[in-house]
MARBAMAR-454602 format. One line per field, with one value per residue: residue number from 0; chain; x, y, z of N, C-alpha, C, CB in turn. Coordinates in Angstrom, 1 decimal, m for minus. Glycine has a CB too. Layout:
REM residues N
nr = NUM,...
kette = A,...
nu = X,...
nv = Y,...
nw = Z,...
cau = X,...
cav = Y,...
caw = Z,...
cu = X,...
cv = Y,...
cw = Z,...
cbu = X,...
cbv = Y,...
cbw = Z,...
//
This chain:
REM residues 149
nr = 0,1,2,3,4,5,6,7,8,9,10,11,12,13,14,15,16,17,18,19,20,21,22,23,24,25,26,27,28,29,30,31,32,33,34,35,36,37,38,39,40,41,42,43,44,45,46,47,48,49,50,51,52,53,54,55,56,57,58,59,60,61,62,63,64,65,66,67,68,69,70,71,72,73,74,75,76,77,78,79,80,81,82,83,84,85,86,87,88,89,90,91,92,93,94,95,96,97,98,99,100,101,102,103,104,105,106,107,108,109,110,111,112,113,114,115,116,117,118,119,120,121,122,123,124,125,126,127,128,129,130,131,132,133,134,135,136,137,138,139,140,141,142,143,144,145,146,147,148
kette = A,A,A,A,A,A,A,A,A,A,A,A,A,A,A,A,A,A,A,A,A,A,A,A,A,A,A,A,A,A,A,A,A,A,A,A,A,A,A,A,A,A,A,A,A,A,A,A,A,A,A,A,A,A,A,A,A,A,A,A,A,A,A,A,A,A,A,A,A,A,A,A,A,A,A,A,A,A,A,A,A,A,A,A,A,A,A,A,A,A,A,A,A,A,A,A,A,A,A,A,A,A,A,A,A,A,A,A,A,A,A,A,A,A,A,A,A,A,A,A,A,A,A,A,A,A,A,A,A,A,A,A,A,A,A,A,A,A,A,A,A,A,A,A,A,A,A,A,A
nu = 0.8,0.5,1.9,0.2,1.6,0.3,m0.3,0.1,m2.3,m2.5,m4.7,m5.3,m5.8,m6.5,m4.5,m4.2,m1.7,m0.6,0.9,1.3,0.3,m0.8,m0.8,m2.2,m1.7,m5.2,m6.3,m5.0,m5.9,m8.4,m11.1,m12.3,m12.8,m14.3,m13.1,m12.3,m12.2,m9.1,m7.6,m4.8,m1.5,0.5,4.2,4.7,6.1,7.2,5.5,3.0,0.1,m1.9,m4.7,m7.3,m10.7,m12.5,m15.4,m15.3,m12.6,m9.1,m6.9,m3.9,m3.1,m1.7,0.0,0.6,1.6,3.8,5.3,6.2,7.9,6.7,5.3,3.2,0.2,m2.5,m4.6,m8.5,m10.4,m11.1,m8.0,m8.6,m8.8,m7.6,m7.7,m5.5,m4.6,m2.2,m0.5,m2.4,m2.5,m4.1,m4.5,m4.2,m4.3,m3.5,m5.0,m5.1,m7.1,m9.2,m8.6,m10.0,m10.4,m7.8,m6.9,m4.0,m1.2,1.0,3.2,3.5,4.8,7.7,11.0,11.2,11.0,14.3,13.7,12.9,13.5,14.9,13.0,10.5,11.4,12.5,10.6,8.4,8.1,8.1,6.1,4.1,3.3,0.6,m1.8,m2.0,m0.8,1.3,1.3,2.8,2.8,3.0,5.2,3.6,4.2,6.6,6.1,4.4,5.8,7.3,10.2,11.8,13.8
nv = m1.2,1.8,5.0,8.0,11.5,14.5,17.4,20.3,22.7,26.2,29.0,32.4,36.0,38.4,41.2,44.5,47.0,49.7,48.2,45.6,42.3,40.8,38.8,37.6,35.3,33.9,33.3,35.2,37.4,39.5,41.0,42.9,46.3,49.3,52.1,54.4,56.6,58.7,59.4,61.4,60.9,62.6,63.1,60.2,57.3,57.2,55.1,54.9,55.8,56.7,56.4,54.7,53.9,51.3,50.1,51.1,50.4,51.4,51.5,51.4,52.0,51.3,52.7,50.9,51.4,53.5,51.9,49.6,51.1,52.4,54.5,57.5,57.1,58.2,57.6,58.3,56.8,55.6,54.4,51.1,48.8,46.6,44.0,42.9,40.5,40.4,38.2,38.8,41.3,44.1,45.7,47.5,47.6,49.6,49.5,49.7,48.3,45.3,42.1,38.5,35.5,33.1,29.7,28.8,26.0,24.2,23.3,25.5,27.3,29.7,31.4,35.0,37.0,38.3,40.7,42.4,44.7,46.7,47.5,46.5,43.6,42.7,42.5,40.3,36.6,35.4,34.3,33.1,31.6,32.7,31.8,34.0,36.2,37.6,36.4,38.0,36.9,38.2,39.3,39.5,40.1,40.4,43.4,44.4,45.1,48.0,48.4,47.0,47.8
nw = 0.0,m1.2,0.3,0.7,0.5,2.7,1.4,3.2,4.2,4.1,5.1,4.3,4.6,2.7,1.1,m0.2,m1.0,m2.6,m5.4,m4.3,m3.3,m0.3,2.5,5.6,8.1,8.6,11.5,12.8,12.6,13.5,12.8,9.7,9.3,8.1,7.3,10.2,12.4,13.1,16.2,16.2,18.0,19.8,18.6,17.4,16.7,13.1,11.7,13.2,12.6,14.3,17.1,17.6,18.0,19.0,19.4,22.6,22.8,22.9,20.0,18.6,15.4,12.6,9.9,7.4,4.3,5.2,7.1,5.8,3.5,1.7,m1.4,m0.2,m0.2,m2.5,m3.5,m3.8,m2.1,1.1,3.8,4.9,7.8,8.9,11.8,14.1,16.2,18.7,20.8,22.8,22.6,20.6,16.9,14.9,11.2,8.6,5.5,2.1,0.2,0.4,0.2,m0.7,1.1,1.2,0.5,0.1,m0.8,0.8,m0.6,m3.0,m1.8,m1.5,m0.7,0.4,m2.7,m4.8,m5.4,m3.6,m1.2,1.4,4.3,3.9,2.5,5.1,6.5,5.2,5.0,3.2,0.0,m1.8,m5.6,m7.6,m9.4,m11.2,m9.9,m7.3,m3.7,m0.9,2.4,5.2,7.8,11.1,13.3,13.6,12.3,13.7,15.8,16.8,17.5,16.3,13.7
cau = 0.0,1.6,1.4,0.2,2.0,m0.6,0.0,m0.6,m2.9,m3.5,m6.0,m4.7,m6.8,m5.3,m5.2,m3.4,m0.8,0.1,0.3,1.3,m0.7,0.1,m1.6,m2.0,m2.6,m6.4,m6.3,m4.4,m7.4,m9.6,m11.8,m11.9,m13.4,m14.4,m12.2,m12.6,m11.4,m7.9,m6.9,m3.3,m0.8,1.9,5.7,4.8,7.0,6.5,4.7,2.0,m1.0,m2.9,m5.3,m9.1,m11.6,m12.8,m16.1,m14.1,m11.0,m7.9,m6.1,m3.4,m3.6,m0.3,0.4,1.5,2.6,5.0,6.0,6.8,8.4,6.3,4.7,2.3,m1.5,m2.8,m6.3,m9.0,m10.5,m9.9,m7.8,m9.7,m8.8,m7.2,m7.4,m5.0,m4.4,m0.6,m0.3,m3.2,m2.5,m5.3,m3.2,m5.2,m3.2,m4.3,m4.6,m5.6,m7.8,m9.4,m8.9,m10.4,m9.5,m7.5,m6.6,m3.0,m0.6,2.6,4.1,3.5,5.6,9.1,11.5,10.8,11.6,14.9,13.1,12.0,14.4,14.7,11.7,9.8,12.1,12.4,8.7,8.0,7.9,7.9,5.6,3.3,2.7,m0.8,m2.2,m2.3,m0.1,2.2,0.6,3.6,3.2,3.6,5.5,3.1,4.9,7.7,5.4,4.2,6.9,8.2,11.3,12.3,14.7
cav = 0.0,3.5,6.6,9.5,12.5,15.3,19.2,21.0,24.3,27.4,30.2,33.7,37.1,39.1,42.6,45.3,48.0,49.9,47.3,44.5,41.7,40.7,37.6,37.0,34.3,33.8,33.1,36.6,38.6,39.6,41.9,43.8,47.5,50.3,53.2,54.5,58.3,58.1,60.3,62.0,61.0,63.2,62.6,58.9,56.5,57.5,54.1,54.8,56.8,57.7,55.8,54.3,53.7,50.1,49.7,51.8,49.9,52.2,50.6,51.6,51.9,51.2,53.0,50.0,51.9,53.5,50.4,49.1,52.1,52.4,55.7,57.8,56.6,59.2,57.7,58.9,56.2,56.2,53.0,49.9,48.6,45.1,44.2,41.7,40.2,39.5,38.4,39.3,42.6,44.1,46.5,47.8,47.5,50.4,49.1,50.1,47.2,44.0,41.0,37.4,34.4,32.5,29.0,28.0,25.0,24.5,23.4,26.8,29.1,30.3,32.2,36.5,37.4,39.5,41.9,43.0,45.3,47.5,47.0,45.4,42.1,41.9,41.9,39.4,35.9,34.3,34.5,32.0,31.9,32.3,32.0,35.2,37.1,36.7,36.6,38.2,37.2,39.4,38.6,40.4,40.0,41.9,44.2,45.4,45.4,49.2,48.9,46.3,48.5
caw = 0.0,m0.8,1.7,m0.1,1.5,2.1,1.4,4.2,3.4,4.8,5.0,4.3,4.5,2.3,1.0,m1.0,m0.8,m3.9,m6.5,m4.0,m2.7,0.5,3.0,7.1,8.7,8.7,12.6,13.5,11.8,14.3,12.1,9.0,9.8,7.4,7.8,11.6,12.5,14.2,16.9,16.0,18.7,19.7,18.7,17.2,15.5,11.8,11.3,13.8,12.1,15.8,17.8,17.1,19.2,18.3,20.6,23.6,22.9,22.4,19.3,17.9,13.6,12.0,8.6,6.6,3.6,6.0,7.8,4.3,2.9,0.1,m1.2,0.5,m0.7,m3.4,m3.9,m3.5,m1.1,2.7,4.1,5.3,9.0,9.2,12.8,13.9,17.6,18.3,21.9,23.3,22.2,19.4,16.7,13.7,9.6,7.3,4.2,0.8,m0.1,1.2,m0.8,0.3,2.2,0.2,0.5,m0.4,0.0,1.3,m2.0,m3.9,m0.5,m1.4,m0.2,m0.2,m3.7,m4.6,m6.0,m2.5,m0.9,2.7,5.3,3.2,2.5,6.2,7.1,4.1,5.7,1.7,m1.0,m2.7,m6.3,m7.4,m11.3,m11.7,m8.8,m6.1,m2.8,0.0,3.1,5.7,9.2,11.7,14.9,13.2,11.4,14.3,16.7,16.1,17.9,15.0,12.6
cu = 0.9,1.2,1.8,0.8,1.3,0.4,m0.2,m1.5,m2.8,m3.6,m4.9,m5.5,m6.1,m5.7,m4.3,m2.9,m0.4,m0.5,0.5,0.5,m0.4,m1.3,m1.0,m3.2,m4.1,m7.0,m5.6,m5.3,m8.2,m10.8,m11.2,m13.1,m13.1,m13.5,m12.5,m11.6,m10.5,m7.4,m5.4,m2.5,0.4,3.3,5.7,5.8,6.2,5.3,3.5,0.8,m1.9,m3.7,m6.7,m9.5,m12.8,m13.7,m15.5,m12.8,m10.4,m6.9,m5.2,m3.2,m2.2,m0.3,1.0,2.4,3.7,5.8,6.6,8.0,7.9,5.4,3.8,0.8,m2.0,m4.1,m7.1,m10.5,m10.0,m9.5,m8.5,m8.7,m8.3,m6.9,m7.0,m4.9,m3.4,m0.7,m1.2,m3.6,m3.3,m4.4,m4.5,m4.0,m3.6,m3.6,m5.4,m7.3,m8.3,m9.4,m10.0,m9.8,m9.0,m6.7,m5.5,m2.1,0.5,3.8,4.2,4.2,7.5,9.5,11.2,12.0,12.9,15.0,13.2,13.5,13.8,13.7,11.6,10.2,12.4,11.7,8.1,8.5,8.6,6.8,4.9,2.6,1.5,m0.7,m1.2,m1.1,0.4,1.7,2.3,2.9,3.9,3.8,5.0,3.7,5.8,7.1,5.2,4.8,7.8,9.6,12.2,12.4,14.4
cv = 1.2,4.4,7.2,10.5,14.1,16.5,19.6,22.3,25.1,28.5,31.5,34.9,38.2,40.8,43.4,46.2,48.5,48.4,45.9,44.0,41.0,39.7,38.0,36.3,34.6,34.2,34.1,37.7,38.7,40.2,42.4,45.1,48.4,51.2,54.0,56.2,58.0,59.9,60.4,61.7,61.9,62.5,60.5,58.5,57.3,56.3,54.2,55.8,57.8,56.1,55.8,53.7,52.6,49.7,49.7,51.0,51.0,51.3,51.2,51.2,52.2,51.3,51.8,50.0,53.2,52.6,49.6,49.9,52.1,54.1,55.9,57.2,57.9,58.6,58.2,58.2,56.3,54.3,52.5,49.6,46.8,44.7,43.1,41.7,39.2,39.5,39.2,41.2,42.9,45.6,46.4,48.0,48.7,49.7,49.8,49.3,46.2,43.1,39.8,36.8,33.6,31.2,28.3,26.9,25.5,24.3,24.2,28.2,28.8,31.3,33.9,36.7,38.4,40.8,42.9,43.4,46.3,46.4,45.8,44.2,41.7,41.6,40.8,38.1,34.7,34.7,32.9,32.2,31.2,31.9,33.4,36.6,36.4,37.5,36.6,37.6,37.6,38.8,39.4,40.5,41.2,43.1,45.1,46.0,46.7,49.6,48.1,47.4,49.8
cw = 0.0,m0.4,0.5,0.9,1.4,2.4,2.4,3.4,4.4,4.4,5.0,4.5,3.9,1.7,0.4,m0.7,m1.9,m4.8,m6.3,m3.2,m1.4,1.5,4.5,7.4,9.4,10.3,13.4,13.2,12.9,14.0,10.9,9.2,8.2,8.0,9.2,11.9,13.7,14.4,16.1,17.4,18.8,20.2,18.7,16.8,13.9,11.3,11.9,13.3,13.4,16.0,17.0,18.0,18.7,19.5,22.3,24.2,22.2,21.6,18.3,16.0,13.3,10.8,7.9,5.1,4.2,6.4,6.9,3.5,1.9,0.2,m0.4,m0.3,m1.6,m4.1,m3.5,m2.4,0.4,3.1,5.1,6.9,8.9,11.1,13.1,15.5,17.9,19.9,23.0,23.2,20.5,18.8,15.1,12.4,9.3,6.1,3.1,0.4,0.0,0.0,m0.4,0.5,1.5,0.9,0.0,0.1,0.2,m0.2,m3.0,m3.0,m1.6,m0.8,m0.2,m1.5,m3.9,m5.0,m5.1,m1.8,1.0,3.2,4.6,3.6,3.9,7.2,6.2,4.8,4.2,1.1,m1.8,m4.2,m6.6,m9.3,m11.7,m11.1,m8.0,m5.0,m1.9,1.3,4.5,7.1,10.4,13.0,14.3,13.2,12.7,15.5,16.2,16.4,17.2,13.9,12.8
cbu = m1.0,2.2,2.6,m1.5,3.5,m2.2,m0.7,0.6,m4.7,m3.2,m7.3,m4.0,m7.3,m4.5,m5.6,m3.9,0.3,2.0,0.9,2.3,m1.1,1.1,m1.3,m1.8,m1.9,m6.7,m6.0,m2.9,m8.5,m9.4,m12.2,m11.6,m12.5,m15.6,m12.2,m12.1,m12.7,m6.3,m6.9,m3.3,m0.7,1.9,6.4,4.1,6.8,7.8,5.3,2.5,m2.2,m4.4,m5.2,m9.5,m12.3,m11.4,m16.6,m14.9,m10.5,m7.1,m7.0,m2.9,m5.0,0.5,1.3,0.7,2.0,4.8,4.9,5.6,9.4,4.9,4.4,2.5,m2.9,m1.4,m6.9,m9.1,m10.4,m11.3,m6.5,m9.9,m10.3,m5.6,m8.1,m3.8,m5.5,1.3,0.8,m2.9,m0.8,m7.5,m1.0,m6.4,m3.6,m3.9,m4.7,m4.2,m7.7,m10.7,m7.5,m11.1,m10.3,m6.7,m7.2,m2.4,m0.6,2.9,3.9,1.7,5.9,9.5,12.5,11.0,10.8,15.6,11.9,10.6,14.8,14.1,10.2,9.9,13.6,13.0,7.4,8.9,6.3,7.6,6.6,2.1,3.3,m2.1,m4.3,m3.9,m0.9,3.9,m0.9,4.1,3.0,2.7,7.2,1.9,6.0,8.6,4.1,3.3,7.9,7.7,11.5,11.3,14.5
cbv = 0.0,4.2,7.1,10.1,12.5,15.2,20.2,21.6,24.5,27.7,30.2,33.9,37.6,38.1,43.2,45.6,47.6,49.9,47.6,44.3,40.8,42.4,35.8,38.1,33.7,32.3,32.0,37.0,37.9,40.1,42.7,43.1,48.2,50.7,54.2,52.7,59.9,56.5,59.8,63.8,60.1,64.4,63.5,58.4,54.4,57.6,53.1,55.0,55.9,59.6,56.2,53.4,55.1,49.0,48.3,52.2,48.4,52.7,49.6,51.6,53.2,50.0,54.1,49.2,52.1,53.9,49.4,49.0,52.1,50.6,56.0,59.3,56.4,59.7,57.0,59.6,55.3,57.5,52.8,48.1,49.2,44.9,44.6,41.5,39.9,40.6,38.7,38.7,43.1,44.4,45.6,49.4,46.3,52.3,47.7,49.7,47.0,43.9,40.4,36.7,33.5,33.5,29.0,28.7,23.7,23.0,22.4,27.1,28.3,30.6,31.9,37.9,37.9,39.3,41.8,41.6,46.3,49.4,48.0,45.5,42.1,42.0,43.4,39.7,35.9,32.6,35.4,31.5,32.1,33.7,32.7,35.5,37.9,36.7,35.4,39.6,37.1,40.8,38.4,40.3,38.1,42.0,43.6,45.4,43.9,50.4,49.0,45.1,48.1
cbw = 1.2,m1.6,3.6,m0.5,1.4,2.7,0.4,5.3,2.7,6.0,6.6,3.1,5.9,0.9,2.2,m2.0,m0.1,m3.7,m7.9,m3.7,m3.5,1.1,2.3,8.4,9.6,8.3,12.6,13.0,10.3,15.1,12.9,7.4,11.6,7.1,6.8,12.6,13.0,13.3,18.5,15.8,18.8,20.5,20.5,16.6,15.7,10.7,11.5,15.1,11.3,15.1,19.2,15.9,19.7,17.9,20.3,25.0,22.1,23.6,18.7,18.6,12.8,12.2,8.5,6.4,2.4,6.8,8.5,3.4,2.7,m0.4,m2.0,0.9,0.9,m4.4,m3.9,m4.8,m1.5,4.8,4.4,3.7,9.7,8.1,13.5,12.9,18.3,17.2,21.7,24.6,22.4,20.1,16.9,14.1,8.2,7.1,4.1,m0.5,m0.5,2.2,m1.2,0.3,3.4,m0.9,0.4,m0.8,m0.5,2.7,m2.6,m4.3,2.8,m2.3,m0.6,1.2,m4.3,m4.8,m6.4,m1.5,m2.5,2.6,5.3,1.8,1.8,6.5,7.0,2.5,6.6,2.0,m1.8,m1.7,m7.1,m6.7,m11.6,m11.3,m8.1,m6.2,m2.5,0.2,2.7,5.6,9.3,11.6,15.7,11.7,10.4,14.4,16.8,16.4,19.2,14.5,11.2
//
């Protein structure tokens, strides 16, 4: 009898930045929120956008095309709310775009491309190609740990 050896899969929630596509784990998502009016903090990290008030939780909202280095946003939409929960601690994304939950295996991950340079490449975890696109992603522990780099 011969042992099949299964793929593993897993779930992504993914979502857009500029013109890249980028995945977290399914099970670190705690919500996705429409755009939510964020207090201004004084003298933040550059990555920190200000605070939101997420049913009278105080939650900090992390600029992710800062945190990436990628340009500033110049649409004419406002960014979407990815809310993730690292360590019992609740930490809100800005993002551009919401994609969906996407299902991939283990035998389509590679390494982060060498394309991918600064920040970026060392918040990138790997990359899984799709059809169509390449799904990054993204290492959120780092991501949102500000005293990393």
């Amino acid at each position: 009898m011969q042992e099949s050896t299964l793929i593993k899969q897993h779930q992504f929630c993914t979502f857009f930045l500029e013109e890249l596509f980028f995945g977290i784990e399914v099970e670190k998502v705690q919500e996705i929120i429409r755009y939510q009016q964020i207090t201004r903090v004084p003298l933040p990290p550059p990555e920190v956008g200000g605070l939101i008030n997420l049913r009278s939780q105080i939650v900090t909202a992390i600029d992710l095309r800062r945190r990436l280095d990628l340009p500033e946003y110049s649409g004419e939409s406002l960014p979407l709310n990815v809310v993730v929960k690292i360590e019992e601690e609740i930490i809100s994304l800005l993002v551009d775009e919401v994609g969906d939950v996407l299902d991939v295996s283990d035998d389509r991950f590679e390494s982060p491309p060498d394309t991918l340079t600064g920040k970026i490449r060392q918040l990138i975890r790997g990359a899984y190609k799709l059809e169509n696109c390449l799904l990054l992603i993204l290492d959120v522990e780092k991501t949102v740990d500000l005293t990393a780099f």
